[in-house]
PyMOL Python script that loads the backbone (N, CA, C, O; Angstrom):
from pymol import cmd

cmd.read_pdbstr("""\
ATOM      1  N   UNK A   1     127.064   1.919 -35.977  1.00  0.00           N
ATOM      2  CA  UNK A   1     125.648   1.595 -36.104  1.00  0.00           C
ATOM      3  C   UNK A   1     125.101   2.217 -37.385  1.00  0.00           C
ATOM      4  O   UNK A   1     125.387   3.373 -37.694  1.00  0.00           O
ATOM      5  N   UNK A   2     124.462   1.588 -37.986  1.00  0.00           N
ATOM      6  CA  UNK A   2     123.569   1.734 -39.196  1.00  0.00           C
ATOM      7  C   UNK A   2     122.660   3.179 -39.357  1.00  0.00           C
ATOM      8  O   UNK A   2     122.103   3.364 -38.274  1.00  0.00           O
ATOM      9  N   UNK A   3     122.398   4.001 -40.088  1.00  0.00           N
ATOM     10  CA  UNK A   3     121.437   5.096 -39.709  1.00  0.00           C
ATOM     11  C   UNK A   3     120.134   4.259 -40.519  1.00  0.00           C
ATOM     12  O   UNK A   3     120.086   3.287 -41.274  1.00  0.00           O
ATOM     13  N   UNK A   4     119.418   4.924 -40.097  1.00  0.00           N
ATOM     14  CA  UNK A   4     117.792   4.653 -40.618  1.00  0.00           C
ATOM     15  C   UNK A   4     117.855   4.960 -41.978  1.00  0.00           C
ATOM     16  O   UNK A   4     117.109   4.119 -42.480  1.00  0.00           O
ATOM     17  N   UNK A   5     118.354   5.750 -42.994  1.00  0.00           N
ATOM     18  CA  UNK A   5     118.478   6.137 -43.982  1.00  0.00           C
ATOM     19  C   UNK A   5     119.052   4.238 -44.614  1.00  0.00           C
ATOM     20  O   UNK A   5     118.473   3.468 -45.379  1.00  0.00           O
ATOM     21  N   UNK A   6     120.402   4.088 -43.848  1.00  0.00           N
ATOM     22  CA  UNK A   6     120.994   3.400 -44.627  1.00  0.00           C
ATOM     23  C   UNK A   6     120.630   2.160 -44.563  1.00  0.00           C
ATOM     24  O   UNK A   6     121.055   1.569 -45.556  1.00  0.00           O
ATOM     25  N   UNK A   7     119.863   1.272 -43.650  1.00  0.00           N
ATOM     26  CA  UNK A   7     118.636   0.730 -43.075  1.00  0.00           C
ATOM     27  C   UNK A   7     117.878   0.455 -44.371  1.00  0.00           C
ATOM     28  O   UNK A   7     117.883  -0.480 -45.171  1.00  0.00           O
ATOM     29  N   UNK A   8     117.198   1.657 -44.279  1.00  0.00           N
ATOM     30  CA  UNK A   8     116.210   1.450 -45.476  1.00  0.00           C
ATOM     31  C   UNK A   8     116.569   1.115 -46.962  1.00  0.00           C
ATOM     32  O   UNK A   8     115.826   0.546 -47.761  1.00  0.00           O
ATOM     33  N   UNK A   9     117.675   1.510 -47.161  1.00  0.00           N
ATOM     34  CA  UNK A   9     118.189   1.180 -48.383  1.00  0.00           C
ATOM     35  C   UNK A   9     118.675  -0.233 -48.846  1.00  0.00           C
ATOM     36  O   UNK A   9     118.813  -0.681 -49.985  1.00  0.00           O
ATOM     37  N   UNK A  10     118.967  -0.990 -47.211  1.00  0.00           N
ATOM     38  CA  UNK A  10     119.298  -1.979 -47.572  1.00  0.00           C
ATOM     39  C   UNK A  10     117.944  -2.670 -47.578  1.00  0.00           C
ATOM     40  O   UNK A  10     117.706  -3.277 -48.622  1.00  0.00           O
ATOM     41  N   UNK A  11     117.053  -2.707 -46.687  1.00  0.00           N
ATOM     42  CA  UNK A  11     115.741  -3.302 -47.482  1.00  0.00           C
ATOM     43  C   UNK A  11     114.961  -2.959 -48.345  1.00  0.00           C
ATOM     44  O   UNK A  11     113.827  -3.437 -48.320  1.00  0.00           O
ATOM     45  N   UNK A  12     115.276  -2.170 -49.209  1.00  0.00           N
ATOM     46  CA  UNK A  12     114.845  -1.608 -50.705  1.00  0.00           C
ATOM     47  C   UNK A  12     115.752  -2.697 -51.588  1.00  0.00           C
ATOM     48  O   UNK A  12     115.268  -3.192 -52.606  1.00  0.00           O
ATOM     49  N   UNK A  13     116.919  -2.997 -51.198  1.00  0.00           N
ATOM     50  CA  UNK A  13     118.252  -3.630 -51.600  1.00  0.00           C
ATOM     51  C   UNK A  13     117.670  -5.369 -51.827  1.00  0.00           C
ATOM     52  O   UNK A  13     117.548  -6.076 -52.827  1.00  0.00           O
ATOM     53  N   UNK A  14     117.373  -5.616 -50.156  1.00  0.00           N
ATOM     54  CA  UNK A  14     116.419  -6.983 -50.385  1.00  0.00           C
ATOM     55  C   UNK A  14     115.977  -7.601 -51.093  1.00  0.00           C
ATOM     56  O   UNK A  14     116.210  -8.653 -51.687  1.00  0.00           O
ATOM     57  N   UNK A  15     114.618  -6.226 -50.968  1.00  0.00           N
ATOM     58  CA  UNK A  15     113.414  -6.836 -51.858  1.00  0.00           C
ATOM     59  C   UNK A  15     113.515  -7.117 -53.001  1.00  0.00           C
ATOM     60  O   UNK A  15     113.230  -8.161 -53.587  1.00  0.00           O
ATOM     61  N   UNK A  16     114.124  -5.743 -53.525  1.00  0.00           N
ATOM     62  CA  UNK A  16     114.181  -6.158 -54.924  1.00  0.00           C
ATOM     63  C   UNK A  16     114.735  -7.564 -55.200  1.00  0.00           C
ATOM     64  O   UNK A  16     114.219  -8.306 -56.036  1.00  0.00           O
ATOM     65  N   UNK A  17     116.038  -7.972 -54.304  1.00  0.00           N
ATOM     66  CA  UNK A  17     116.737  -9.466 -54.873  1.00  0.00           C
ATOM     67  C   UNK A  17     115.561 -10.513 -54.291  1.00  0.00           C
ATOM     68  O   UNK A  17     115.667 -11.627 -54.804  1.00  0.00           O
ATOM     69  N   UNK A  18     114.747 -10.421 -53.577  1.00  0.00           N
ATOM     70  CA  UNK A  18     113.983 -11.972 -53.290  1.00  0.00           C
ATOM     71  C   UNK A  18     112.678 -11.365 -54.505  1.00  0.00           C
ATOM     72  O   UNK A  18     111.976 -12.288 -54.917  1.00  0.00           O
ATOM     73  N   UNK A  19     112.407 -10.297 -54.941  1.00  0.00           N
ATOM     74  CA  UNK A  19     111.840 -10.328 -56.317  1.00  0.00           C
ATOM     75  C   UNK A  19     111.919 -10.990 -57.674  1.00  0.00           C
ATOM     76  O   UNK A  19     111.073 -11.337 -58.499  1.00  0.00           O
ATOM     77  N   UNK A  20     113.409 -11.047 -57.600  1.00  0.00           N
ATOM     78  CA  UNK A  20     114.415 -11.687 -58.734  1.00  0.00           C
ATOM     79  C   UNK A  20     114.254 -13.401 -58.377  1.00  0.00           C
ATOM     80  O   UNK A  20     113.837 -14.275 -59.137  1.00  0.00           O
ATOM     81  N   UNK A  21     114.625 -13.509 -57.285  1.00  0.00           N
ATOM     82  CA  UNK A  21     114.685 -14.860 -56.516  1.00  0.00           C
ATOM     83  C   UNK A  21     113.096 -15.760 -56.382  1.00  0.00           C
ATOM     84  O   UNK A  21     113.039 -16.941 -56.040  1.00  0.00           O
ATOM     85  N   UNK A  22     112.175 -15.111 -56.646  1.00  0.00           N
ATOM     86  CA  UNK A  22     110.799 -15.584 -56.537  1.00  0.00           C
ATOM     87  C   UNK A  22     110.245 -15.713 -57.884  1.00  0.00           C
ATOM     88  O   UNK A  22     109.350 -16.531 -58.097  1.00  0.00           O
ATOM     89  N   UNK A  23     110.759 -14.887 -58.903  1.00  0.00           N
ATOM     90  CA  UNK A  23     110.196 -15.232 -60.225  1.00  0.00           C
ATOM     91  C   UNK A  23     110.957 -16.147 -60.576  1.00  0.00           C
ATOM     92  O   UNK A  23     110.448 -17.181 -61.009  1.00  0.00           O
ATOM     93  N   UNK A  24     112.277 -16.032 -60.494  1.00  0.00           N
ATOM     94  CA  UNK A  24     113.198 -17.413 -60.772  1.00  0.00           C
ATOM     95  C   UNK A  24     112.534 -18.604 -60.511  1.00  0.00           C
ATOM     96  O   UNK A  24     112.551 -19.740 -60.985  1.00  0.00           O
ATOM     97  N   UNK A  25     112.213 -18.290 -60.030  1.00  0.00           N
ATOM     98  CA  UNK A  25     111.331 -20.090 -58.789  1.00  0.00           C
ATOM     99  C   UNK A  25     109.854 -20.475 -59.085  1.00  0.00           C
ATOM    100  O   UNK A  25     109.084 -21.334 -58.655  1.00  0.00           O
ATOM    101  N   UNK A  26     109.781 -19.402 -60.068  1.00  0.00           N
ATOM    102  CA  UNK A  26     108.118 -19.449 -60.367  1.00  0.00           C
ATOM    103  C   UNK A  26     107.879 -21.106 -61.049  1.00  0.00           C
ATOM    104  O   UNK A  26     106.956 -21.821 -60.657  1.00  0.00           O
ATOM    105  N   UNK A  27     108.855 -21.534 -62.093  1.00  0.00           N
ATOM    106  CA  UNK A  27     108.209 -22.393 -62.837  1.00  0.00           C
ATOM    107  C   UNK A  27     108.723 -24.039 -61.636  1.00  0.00           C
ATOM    108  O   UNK A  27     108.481 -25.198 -61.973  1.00  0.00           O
ATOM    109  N   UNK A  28     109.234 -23.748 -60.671  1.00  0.00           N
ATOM    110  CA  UNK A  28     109.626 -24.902 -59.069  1.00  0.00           C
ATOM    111  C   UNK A  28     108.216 -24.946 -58.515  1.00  0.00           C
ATOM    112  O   UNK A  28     107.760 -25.946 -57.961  1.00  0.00           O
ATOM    113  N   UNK A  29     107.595 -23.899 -58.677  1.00  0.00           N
ATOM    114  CA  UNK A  29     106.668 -24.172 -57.364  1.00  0.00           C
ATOM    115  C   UNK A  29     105.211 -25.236 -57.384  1.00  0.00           C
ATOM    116  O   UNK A  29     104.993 -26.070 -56.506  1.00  0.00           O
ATOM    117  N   UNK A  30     104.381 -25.010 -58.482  1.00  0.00           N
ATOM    118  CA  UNK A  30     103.738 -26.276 -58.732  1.00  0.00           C
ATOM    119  C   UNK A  30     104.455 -27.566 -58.238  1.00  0.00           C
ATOM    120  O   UNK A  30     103.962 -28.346 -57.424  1.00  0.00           O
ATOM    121  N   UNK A  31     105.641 -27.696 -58.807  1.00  0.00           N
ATOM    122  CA  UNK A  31     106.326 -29.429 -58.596  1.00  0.00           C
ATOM    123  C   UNK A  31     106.501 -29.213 -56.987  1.00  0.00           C
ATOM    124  O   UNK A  31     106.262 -30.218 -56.317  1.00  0.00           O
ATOM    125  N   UNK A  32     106.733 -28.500 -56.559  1.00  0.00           N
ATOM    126  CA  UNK A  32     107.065 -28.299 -55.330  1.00  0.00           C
ATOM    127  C   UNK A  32     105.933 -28.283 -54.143  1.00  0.00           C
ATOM    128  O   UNK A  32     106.013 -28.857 -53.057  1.00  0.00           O
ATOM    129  N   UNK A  33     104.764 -27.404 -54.679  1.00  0.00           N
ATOM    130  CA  UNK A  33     103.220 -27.799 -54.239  1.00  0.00           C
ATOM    131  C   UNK A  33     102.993 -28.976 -54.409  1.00  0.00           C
ATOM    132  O   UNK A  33     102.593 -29.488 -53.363  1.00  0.00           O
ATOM    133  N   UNK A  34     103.058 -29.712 -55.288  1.00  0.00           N
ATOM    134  CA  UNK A  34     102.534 -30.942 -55.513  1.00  0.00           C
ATOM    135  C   UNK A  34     102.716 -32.561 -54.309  1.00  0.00           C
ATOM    136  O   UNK A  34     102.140 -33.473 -53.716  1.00  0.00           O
ATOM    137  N   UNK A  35     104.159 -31.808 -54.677  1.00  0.00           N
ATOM    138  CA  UNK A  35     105.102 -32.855 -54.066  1.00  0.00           C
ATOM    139  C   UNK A  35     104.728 -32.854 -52.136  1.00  0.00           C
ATOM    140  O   UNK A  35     104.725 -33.906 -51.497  1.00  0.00           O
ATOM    141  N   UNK A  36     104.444 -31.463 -51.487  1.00  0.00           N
ATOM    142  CA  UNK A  36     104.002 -31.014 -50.461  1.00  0.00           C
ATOM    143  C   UNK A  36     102.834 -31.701 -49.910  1.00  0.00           C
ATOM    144  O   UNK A  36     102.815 -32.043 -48.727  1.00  0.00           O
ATOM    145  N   UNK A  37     101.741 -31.946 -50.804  1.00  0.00           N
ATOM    146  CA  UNK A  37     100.197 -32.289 -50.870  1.00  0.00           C
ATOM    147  C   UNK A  37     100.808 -33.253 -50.409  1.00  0.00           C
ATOM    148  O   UNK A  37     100.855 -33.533 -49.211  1.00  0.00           O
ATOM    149  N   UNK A  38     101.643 -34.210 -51.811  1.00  0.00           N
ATOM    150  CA  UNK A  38     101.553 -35.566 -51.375  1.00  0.00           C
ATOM    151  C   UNK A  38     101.972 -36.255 -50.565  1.00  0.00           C
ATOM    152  O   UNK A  38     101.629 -37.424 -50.393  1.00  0.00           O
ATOM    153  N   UNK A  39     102.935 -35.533 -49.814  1.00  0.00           N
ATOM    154  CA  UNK A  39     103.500 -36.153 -48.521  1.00  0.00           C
ATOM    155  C   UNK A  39     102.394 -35.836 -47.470  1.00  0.00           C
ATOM    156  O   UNK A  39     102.226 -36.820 -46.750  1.00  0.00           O
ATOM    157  N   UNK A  40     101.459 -34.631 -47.090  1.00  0.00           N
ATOM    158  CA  UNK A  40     100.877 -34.297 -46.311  1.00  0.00           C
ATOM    159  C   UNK A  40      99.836 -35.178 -46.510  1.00  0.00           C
ATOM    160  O   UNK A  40      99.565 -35.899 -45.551  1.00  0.00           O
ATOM    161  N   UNK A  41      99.050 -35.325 -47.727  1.00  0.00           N
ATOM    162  CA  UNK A  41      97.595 -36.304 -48.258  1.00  0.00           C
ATOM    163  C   UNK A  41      97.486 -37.779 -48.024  1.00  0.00           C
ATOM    164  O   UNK A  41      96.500 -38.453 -47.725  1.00  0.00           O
ATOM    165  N   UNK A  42      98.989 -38.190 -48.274  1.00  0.00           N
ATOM    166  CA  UNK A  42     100.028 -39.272 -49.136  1.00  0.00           C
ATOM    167  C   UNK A  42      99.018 -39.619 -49.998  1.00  0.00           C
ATOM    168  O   UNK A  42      98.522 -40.746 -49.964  1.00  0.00           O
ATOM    169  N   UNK A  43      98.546 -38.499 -51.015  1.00  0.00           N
ATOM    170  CA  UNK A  43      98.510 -38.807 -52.722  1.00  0.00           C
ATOM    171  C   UNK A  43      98.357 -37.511 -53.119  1.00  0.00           C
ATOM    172  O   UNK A  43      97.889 -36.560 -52.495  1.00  0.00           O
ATOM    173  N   UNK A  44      98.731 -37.564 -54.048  1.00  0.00           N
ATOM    174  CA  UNK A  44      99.134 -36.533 -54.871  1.00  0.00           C
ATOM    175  C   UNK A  44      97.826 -35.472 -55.275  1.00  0.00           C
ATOM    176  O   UNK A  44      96.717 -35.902 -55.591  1.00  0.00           O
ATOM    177  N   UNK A  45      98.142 -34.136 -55.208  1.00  0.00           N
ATOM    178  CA  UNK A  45      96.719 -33.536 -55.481  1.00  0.00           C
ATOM    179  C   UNK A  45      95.975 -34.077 -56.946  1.00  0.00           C
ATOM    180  O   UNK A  45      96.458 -34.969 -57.643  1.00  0.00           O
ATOM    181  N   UNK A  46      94.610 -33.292 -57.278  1.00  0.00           N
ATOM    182  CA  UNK A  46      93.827 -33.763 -58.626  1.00  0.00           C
ATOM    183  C   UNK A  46      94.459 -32.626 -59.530  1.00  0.00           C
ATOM    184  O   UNK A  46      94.969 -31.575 -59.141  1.00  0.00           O
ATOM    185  N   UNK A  47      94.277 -33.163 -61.057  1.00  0.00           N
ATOM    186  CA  UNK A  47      94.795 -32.610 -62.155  1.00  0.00           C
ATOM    187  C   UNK A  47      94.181 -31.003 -61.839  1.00  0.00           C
ATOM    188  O   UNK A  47      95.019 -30.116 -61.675  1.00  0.00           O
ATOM    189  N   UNK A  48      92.782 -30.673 -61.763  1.00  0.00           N
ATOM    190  CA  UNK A  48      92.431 -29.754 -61.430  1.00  0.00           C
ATOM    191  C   UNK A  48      92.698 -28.675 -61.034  1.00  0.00           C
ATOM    192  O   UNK A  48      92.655 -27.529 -61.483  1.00  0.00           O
ATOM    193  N   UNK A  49      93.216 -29.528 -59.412  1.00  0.00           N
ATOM    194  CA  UNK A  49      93.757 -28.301 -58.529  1.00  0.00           C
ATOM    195  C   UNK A  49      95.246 -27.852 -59.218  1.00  0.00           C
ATOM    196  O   UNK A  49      95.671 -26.708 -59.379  1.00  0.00           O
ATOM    197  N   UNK A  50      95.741 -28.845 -59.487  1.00  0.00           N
ATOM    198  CA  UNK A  50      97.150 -28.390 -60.232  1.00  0.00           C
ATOM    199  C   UNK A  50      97.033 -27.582 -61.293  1.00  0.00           C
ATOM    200  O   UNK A  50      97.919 -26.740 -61.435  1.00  0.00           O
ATOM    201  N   UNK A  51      96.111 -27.629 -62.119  1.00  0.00           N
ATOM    202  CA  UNK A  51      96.420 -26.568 -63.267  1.00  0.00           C
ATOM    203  C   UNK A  51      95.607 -25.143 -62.948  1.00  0.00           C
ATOM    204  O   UNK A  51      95.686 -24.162 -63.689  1.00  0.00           O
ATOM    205  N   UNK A  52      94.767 -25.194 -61.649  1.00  0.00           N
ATOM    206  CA  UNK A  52      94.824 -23.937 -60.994  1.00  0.00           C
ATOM    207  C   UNK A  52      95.411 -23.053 -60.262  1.00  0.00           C
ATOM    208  O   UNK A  52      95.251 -21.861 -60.000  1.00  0.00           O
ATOM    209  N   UNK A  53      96.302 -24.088 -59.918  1.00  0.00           N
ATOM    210  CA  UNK A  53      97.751 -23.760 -59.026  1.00  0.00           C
ATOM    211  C   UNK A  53      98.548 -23.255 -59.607  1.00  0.00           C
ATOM    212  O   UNK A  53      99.101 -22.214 -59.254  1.00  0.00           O
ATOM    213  N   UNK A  54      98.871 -24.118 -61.008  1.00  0.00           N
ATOM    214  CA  UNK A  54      99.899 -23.562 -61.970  1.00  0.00           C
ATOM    215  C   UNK A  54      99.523 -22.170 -62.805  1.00  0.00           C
ATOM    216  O   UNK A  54     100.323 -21.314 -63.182  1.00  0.00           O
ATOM    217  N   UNK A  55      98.354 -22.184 -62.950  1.00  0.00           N
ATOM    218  CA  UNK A  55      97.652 -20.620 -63.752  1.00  0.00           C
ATOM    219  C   UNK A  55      98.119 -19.398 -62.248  1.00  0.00           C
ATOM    220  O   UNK A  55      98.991 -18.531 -62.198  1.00  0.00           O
ATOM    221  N   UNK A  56      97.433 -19.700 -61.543  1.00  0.00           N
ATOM    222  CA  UNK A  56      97.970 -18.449 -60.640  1.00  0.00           C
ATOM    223  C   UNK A  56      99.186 -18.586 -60.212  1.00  0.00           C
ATOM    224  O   UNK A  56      99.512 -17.477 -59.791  1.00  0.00           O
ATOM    225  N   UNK A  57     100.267 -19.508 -60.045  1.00  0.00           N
ATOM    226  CA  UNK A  57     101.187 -18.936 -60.165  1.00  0.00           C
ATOM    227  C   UNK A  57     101.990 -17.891 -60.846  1.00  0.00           C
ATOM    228  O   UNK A  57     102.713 -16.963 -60.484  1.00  0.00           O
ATOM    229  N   UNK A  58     101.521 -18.477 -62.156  1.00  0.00           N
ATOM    230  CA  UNK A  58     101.922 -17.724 -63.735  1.00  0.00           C
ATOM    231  C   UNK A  58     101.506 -16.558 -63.456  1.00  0.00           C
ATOM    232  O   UNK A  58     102.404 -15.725 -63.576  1.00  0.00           O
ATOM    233  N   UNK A  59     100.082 -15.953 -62.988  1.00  0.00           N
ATOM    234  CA  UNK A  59      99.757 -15.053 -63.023  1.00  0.00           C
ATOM    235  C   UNK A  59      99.722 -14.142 -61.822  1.00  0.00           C
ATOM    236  O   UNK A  59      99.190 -13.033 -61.768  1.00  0.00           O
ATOM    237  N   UNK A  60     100.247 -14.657 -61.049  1.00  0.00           N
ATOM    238  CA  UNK A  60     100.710 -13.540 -60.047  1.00  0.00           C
ATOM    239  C   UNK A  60     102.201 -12.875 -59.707  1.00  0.00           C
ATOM    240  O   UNK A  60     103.308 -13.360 -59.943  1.00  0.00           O
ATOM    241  N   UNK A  61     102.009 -12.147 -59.346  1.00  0.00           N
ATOM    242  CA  UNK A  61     103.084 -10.687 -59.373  1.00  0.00           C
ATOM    243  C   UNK A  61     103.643 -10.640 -57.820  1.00  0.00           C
ATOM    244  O   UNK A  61     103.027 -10.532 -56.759  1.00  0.00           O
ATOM    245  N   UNK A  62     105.036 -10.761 -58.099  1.00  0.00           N
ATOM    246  CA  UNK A  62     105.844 -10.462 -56.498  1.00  0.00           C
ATOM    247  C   UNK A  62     105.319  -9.026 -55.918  1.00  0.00           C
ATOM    248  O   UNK A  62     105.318  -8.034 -56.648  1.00  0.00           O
ATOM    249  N   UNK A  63     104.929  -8.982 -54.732  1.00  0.00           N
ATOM    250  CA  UNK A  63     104.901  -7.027 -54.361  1.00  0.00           C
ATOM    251  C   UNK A  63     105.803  -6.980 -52.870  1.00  0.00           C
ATOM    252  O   UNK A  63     105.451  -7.398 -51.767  1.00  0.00           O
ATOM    253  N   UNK A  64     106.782  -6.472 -53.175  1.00  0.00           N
ATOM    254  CA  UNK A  64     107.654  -6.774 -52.065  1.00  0.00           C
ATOM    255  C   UNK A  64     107.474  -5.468 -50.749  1.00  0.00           C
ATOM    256  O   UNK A  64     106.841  -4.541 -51.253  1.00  0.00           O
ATOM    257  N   UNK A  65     107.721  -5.257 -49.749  1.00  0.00           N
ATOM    258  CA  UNK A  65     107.312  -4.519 -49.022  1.00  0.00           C
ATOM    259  C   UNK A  65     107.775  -3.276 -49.482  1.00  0.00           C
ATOM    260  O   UNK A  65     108.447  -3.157 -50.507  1.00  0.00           O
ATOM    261  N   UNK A  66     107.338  -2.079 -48.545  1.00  0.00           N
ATOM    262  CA  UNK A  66     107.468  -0.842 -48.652  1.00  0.00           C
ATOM    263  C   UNK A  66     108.383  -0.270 -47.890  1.00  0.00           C
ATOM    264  O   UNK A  66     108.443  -0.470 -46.677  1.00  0.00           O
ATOM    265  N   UNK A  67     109.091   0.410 -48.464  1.00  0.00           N
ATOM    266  CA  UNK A  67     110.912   0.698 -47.633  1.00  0.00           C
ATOM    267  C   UNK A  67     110.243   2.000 -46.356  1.00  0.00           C
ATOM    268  O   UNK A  67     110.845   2.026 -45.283  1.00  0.00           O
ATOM    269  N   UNK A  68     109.134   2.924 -46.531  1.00  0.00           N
ATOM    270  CA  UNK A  68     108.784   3.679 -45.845  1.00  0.00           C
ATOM    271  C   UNK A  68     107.888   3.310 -44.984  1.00  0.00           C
ATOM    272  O   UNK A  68     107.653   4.140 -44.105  1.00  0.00           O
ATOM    273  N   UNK A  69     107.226   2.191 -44.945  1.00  0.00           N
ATOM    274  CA  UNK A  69     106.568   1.858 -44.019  1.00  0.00           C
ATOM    275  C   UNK A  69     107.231   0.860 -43.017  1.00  0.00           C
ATOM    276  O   UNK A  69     106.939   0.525 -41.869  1.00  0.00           O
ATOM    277  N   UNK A  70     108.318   0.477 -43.951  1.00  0.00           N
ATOM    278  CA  UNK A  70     108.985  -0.364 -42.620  1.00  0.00           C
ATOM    279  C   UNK A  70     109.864   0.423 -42.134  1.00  0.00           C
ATOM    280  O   UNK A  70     110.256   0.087 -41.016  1.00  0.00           O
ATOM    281  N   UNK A  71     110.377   1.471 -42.622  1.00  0.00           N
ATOM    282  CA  UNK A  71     111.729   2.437 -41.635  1.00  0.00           C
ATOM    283  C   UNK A  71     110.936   2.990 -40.467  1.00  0.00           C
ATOM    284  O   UNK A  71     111.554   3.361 -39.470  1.00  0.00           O
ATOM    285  N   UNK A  72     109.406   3.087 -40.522  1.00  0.00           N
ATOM    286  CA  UNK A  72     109.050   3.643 -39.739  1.00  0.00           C
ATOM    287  C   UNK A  72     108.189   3.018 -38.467  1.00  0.00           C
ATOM    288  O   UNK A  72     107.759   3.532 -37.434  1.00  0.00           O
ATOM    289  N   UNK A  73     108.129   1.542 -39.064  1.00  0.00           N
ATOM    290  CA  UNK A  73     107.938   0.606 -37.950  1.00  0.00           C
ATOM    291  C   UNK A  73     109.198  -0.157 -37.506  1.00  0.00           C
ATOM    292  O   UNK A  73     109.230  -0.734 -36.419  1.00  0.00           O
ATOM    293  N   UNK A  74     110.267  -0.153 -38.388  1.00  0.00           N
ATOM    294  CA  UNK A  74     112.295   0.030 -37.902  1.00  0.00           C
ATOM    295  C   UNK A  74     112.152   1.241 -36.591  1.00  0.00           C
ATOM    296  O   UNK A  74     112.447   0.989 -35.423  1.00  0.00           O
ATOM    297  N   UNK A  75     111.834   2.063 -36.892  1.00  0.00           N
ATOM    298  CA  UNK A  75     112.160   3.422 -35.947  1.00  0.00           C
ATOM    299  C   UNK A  75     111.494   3.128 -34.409  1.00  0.00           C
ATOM    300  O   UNK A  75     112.137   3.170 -33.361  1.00  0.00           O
ATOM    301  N   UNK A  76     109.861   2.782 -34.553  1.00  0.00           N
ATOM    302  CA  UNK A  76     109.180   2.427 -33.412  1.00  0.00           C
ATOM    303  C   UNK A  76     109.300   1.253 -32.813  1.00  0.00           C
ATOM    304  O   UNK A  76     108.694   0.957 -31.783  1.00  0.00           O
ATOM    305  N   UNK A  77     110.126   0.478 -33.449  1.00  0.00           N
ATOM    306  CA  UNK A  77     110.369  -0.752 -32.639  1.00  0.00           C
ATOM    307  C   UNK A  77     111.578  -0.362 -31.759  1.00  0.00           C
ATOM    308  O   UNK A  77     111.653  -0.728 -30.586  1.00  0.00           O
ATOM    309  N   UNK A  78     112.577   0.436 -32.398  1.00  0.00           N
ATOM    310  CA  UNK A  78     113.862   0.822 -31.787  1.00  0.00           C
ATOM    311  C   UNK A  78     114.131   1.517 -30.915  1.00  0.00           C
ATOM    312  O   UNK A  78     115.238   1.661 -30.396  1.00  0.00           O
ATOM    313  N   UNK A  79     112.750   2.234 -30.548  1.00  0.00           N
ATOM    314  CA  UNK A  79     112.673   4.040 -29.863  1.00  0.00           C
ATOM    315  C   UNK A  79     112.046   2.937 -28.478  1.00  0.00           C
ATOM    316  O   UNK A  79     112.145   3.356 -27.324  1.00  0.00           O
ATOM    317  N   UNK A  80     111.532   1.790 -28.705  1.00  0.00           N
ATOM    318  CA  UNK A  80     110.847   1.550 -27.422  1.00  0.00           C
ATOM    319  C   UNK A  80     111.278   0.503 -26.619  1.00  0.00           C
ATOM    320  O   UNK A  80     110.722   0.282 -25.542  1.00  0.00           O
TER     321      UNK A  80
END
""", "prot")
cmd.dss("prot")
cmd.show_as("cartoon", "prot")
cmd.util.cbc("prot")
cmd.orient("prot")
């Protein structure tokens, strides 16, 4: 069995890779929003919303969780 130490390291281990894995994907996700709308709308969103979509994508920042706050909701889920 895993210790809590080593636990945590592997979701420190994670995050960081779906960090890597989410900026990779940054310039997918507009086409990928888009494409979403239009099946849900069936038409495609307005130029608008898309190039507001596409600015905050650009401009937002992965923040992946916190290795100490989850070992310690790891611990209380496990103890009970």
């Amino acid at each position: 069995m895993a210790t809590l130490q080593s636990a945590k390291e592997k979701y420190a281990r994670k995050t960081a890779n779906a960090a890597s894995a989410w900026n990779s994907q940054k310039g997918n996700m507009p086409g990928r929003y888009a494409e979403g709308v239009a099946r849900f709308l069936g038409s495609p969103p307005s130029q608008r919303v898309m190039a507001n979509y596409a600015a905050g994508i650009q401009a937002a920042q992965y923040r992946g969780g916190d290795p100490e706050r989850w070992a310690q909701g790891y611990a209380r889920a496990m103890s009970s």
